[in-house]
KELUM-969378 format. One line per 8 residues: number of its first residue (from 1); their letters; for each residue x, y, z of C-alpha. Coordinates in steps of 0.1 Angstrom, whole numbers. Example, Ala and Ser with C-alpha at 12.3 -4.5 7.8 and 13.67 -1.06 7.14 Angstrom:
1	as	123:-45:78 | 137:-11:71 $
***
This chain:
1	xxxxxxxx	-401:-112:-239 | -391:-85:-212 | -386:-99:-178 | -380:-64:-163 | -382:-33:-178 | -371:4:-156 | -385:33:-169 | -365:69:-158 $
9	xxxxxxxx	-367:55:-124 | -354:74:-93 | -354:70:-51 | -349:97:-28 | -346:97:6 | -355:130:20 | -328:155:0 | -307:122:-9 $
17	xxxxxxxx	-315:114:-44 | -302:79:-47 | -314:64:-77 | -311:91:-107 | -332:82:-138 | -326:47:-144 | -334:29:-177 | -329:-8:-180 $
25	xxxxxxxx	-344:-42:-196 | -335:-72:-189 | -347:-101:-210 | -366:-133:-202 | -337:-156:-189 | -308:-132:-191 | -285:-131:-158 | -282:-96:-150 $
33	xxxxxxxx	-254:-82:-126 | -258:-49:-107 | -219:-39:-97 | -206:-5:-83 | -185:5:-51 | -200:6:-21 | -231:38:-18 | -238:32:-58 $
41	xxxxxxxx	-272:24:-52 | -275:-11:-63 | -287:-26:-35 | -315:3:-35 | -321:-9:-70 | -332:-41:-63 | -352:-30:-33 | -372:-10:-53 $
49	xxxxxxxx	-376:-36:-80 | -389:-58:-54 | -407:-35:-36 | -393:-32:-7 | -388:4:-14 | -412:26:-38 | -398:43:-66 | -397:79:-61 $
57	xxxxxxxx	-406:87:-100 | -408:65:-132 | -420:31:-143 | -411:-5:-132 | -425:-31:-151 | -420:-71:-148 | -432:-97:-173 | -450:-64:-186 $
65	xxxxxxxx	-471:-53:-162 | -466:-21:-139 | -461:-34:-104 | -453:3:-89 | -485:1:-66 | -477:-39:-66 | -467:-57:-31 | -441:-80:-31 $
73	xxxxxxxx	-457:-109:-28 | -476:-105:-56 | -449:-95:-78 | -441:-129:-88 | -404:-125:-74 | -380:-143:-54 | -354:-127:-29 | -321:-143:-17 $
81	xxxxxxxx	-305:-123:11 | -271:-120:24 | -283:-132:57 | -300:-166:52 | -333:-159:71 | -336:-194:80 | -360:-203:107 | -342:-222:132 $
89	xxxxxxxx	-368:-245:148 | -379:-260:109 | -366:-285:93 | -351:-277:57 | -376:-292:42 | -404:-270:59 | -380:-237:56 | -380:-243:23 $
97	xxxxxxxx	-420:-249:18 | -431:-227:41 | -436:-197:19 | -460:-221:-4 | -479:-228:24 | -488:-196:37 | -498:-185:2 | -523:-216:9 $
105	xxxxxxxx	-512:-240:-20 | -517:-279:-19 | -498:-303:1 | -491:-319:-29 | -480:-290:-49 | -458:-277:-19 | -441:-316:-12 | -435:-318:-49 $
113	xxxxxxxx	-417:-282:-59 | -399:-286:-22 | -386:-323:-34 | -377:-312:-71 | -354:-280:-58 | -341:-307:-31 | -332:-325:-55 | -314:-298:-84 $
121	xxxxxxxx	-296:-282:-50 | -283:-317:-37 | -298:-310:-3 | -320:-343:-2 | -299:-356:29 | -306:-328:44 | -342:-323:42 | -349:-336:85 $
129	xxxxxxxx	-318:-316:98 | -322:-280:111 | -300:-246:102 | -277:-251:130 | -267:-284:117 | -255:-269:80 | -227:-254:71 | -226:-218:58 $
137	xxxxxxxx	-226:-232:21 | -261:-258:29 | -277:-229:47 | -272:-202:15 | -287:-233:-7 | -315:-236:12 | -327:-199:10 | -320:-205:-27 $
145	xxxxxxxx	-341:-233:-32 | -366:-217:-9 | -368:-191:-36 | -371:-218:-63 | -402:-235:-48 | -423:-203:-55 | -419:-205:-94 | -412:-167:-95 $
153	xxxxxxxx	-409:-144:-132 | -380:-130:-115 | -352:-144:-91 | -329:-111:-75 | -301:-119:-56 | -287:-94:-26 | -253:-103:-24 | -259:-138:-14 $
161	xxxxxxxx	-224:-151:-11 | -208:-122:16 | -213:-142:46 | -190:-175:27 | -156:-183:31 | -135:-181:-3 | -137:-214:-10 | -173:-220:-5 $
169	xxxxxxxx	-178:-185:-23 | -168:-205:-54 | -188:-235:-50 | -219:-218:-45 | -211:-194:-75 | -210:-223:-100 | -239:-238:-87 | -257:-205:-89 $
177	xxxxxxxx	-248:-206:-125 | -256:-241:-128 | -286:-233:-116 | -295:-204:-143 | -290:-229:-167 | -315:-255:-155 | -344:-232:-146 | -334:-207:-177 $
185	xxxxxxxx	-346:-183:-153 | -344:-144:-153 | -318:-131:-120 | -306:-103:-112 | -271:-103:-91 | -262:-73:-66 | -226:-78:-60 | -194:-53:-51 $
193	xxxxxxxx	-172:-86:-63 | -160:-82:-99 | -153:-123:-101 | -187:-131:-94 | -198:-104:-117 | -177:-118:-148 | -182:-151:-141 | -218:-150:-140 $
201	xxxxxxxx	-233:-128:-157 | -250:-124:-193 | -254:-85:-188 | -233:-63:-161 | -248:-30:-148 | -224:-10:-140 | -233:18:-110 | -220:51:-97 $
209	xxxxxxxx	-236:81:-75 | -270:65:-86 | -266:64:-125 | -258:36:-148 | -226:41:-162 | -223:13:-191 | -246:-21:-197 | -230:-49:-218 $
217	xxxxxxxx	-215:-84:-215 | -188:-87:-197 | -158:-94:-222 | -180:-60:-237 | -172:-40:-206 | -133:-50:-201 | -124:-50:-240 | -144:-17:-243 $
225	xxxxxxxx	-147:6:-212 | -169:34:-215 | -151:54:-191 | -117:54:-165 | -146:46:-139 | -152:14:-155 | -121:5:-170 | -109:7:-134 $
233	xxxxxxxx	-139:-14:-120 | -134:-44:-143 | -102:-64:-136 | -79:-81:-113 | -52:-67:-111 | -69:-39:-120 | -58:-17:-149 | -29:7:-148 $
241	xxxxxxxx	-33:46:-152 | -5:64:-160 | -2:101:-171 | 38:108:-169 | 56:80:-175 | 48:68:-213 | 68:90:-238 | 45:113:-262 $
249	xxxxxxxx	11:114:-243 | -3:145:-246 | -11:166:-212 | -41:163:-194 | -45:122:-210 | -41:92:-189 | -34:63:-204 | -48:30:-194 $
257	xxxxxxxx	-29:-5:-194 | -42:-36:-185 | -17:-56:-163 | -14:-85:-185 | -7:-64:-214 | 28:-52:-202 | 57:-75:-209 | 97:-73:-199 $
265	xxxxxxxx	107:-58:-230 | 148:-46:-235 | 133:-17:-258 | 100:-8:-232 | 81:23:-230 | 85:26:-199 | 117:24:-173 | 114:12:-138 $
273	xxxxxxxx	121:-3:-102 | 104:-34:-91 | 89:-25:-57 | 72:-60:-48 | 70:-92:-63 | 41:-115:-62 | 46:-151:-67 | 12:-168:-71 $
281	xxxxxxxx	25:-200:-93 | 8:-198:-125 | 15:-161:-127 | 38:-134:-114 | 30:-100:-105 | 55:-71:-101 | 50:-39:-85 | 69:-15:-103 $
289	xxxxxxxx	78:25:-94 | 85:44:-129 | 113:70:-135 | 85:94:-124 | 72:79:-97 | 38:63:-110 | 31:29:-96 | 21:2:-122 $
297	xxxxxxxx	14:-30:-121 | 30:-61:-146 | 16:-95:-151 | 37:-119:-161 | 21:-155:-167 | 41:-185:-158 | 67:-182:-130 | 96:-148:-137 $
305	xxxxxxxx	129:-145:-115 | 128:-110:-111 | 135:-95:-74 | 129:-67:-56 | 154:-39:-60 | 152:-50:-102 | 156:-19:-130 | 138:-32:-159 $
313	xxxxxxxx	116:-17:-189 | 85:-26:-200 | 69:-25:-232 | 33:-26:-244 | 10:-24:-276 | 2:6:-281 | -30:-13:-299 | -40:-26:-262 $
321	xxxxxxxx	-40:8:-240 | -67:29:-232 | -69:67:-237 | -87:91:-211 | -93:129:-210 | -91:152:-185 | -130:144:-174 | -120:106:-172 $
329	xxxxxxxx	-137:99:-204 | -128:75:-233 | -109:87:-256 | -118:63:-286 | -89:75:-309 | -59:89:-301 | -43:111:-322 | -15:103:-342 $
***
């Protein structure tokens, strides 16, 4: 079954046409990432999905039904926010049943989805204490589980994790996965962090000026980038673009290199001068200035004794690089 299904959908705002004929289906429990810079639109996306905003054109349908002249509230979706929306006088227990009580559902019924999310979020403990006695981590848990009390077809996320600290960031990002897998829920993500993007999601959506620029999984999207947009969007470090410093490549291509596909090789491609080096333990990076004065960058995996000030070459597979035209484009063979 469809959770969600867009139809040529599109939002303006006054001349601003922000969301430009979107098409998109997301399946009953896929995890669905929206990703693009910052101004792509996704955030707008999921407005409008949850109907915060209304659709300017086209067709939004969730569990199949049109919901274009739909509330929210009767949607049957769940929103988490960046901000926690927490009221600060209720208990966590009572933030997180509040919404079931205002929609005028039993005592029973509300103590009883309250106590199960409790529960699958570890926040029993915390059920008496108020916001201001959580930390950061217990407050973004709580607006989750206030979402999971309702039951909703469709859980959308708005960037939940900003407001964290990296370590927390992490924690909360596998038990938001952990999560997916208990309820076998349908989400939808809006993030502008690639990690939480690969490491969550079934499906990514990648955005740009309003459009989608390429849906897939995403080992789909790094092994197989549509464009340099994407290629370049997908990856840390991200890729390498080079257009004079590989011998033989035609003018007006760029070709793309993934960091960890360059190696210290005596017969390289590609001569140059180590700029920086990045010593992270399990892995060195090194910033390297070419012969022509592109900067790439090499990652080596395991721990490299290459300085600053080095002249080394570096080799690839031809096999692993990417090939762009002049419009940015795949290039999906390259001529011999």
């Amino acid at each position: 079954m469809t959770a969600l299904k867009l139809e040529n959908v599109n939002k303006s705002f006054g001349p601003v046409h922000v969301l430009k004929d979107i098409n998109l289906e997301v399946e009953d429990g896929e995890f669905v990432v929206f990703v693009g810079p910052s101004g792509c639109g996704k955030s707008t996306l999921l407005r409008v999905i949850a109907g915060l905003e209304d659709a300017s054109s086209g067709t939004i349908r969730i569990g199949g039904e049109v919901v274009n002249s739909v509330p929210p509230a009767k949607r049957g979706i769940a929103m988490v926010f960046q901000s926690y929306a927490l009221y600060p006088h209720l208990t966590v227990r009572d933030n997180m049943g509040l919404g079931l009580k205002q929609e005028g559902q039993p005592k029973d019924v509300v103590d009883a989805r309250v106590s199960k999310a409790s529960k699958m979020l570890d926040l029993e403990q915390y059920a008496q204490r108020r916001p201001a006695e959580l930390s950061g981590g217990q407050r973004q848990r709580v607006a989750i589980g206030r979402a999971i009390v309702r039951e909703p077809k469709l859980f959308l996320f708005d960037e939940p994790l900003s407001n964290l600290d990296a370590a927390l960031r992490m924690n909360t990002r596998v038990e938001i996965a952990e999560l997916h897998r208990t309820l076998a829920a349908s989400m939808i993500y809006v993030t502008h962090d690639q990690i939480e993007a690969m490491t969550l999601a079934d499906k990514i959506v990648v955005l740009r000026d309003g459009r989608i620029e390429q849906v897939g999984s995403p080992m789909e999207l790094y092994n197989n980038p549509a464009n340099r947009f994407v290629a370049s969007f997908l990856g840390s470090p991200s890729m390498n673009f080079l257009e004079r410093s590989v011998p033989g490549l035609p003018a007006g291509q760029t070709i793309g290199i993934r960091p960890e596909h360059l190696g210290l090789r005596e017969d390289g491609q590609i001569f140059g001068k180590v700029t920086h080096v990045e010593r992270l333990g399990g892995d060195t990076n090194l910033l390297v200035q070419t012969g022509q004065g592109e900067i790439m960058t090499v990652r080596l995996f395991g721990q490299d004794p290459t300085e600053v000030g080095d002249e080394i070459r570096v080799g690839f597979d031809p096999a692993c690089a990417f090939y762009f035209d002049a419009q940015q484009e795949r290039i999906f063979q390259q001529a011999a």
